[in-house]
N, C-alpha and C positions, 0 to 999 in steps of 0.2 A: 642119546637124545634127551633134550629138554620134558618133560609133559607138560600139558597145556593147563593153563593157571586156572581156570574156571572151570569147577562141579558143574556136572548137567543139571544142577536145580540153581545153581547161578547162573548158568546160560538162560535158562526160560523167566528168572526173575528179571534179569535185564534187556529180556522183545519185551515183557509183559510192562516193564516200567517204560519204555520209549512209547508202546502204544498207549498205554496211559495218559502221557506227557503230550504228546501230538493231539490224541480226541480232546484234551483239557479237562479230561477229569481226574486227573492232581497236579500238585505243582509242588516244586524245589524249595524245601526249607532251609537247606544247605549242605554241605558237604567236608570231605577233611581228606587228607591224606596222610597216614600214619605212614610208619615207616616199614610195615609191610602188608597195608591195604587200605581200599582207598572206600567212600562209603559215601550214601546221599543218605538225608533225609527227607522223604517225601510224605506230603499231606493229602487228602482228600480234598478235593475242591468243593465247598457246596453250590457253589454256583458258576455263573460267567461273570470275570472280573470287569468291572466298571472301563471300558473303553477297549475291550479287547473281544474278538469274535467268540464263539461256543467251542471251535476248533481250529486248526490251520487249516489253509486251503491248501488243497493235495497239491495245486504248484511250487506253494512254498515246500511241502513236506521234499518233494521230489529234488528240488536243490536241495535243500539242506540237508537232506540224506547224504546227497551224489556229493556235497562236498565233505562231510564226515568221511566217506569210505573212500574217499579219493585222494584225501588232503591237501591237493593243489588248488589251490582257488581258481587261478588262469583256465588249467583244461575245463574246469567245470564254466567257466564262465566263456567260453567257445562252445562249449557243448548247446551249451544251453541259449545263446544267441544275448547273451546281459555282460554288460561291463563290472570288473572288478570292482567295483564301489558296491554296486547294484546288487551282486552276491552278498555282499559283507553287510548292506543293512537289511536283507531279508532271512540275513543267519541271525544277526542282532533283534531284529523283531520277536523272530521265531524263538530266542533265546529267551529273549522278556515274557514273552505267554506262555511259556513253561516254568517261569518262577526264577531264572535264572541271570542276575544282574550282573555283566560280566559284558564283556567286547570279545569278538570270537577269538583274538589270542588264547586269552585264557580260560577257554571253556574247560572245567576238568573229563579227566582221561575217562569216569566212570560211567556219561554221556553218552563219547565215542565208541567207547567198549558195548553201550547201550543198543546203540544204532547200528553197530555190526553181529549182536549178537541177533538183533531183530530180520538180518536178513542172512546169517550160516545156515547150510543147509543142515548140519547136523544140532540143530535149538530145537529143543520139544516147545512147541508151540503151547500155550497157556494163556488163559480168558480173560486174565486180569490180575491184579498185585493181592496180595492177602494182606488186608491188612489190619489191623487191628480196631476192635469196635467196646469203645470209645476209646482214643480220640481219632482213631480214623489215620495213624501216622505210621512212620514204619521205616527205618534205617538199613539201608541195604549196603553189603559189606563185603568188598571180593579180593581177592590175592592182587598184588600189585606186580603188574606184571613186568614191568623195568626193574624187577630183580633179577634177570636172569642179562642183564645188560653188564655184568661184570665180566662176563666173559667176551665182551667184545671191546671195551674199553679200559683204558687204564684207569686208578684210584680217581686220581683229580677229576678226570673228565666224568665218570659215573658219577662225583658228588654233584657236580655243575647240571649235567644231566637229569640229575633226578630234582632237583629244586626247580631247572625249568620246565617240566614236564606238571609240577607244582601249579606253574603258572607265575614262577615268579619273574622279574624284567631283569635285564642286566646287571640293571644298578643293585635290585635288590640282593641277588647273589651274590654282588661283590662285595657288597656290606656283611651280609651271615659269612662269608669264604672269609673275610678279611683279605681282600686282594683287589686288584685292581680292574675296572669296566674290561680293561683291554685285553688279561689274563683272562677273565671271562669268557669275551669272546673267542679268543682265537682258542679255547678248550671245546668250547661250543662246536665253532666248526670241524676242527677234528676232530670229533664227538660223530656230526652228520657224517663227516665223508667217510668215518669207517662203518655206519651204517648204511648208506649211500640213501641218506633221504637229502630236503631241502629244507627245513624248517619243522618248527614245532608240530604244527598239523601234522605232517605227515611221519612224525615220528610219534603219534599219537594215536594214527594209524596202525603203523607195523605192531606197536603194542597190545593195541586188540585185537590184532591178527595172532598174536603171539598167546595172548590169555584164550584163543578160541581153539589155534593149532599147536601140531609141537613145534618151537624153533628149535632151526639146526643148530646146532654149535660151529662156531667159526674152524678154520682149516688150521690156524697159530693164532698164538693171546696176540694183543697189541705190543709193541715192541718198548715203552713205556712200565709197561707190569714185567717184563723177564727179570728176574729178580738184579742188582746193581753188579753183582760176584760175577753172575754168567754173564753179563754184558760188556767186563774187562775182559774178561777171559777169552768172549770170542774177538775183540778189538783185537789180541794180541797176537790172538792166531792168523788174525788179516793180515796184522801189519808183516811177521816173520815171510809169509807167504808173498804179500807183492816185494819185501826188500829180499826175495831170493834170488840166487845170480840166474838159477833154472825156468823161473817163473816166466809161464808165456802171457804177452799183453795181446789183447781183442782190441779193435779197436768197436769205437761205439758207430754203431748203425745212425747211418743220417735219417733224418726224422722228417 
């Protein structure tokens, strides 16, 4: 087994920062993602910023939670009786009065990781962020939890992977990859389907499930990573096998 990427005093710093961020007493100065963890840094608010409320209204918080923990926008947007649009600018709103200038594609992981750490049952619940006095700011810094993604995908696909998970867009990965939109993509999607998510969100999701719980380890690596030598070697054992004159054929089951 995996263990789970987040210390128990990183679990309660990130409920304590999401409560934080929702009452509006701080907001997002910015963030990073190294290459094996990812960090915000968060300021004191002194006041209510000039055209935004004192805090979200608990309807708002309640989507944008349900769409954090959820990562489908659709179910959440059935649940809740609003059209997809209608999620997406009240995630964006909620985004902006947290300090965070971004379109919910690319909200970073350290948010979502926030937002789920704020409702596990095993979080030591805590009062508020400690932060430092003066200037009242404070860098929060936790294990990245898409490193343990190598064992479920091949090389290429965990590089593509971890740049989107970044936040970056197609096009931009294919520029740092040096490769093309299309290699991208189709990395991308067999990236998802051997995860069995649908998109970024919700593979942003399993992540913070992943930095809260232990992930299993997969049952075989991807067929991509078995090193080049064993992948002739059992090609060859195939081929000896069906050109034997012994060999029984199955036929394939109608579907």
């Amino acid at each position: 087994m995996v263990d789970s990427m987040f210390a128990s005093d990183e679990r309660s710093d990130l409920s304590a920062l999401w409560d934080e961020l929702v009452a509006g007493r701080c907001k997002v100065e910015g963030w990073e993602h190294a290459p094996d963890s990812w960090s915000v840094l968060v300021t004191r608010r002194p006041g209510a910023l000039q055209g935004f409320p004192p805090s979200l209204r608990p309807r708002d918080v309640e989507i944008l939670e349900h769409a954090l923990l959820c990562g489908v926008r659709k179910l959440v947007a059935v649940d809740v009786g609003l059209s997809c649009s209608s999620i997406a600018v009240i995630m964006q709103a909620s985004f902006q009065f947290m300090g965070v200038s971004c379109v919910p594609s690319r909200i970073p992981g350290i948010l979502v990781a926030a937002a789920h750490a704020r409702r596990h049952p095993d979080t030591e619940p805590r009062s508020g962020l400690r932060l430092a006095q003066p200037p009242l700011r404070q860098t929060l810094r936790v294990g990245r939890p898409d490193a343990v993604l190598a064992a479920w995908l091949a090389p290429a696909e965990l590089a593509v992977m971890r740049l989107l998970v970044e936040g970056l867009s197609y096009a931009e990965i294919a520029r740092a990859r040096q490769t093309s939109i299309r290699t991208v993509a189709n990395q991308v999607a067999t990236g998802f389907r051997r995860l069995s998510v649908s998109g970024r969100a919700e593979l942003l999701c399993l992540l913070a499930r992943w930095g809260l719980d232990e992930p299993a380890p997969p049952a075989r690596r991807p067929p991509a990573s078995t090193p080049a030598a064993e992948r002739r070697a059992v090609s060859r054992q195939v081929r000896r096998v069906e050109d034997s004159p012994s060999a029984t054929h199955y036929p394939i089951p109608a579907t």
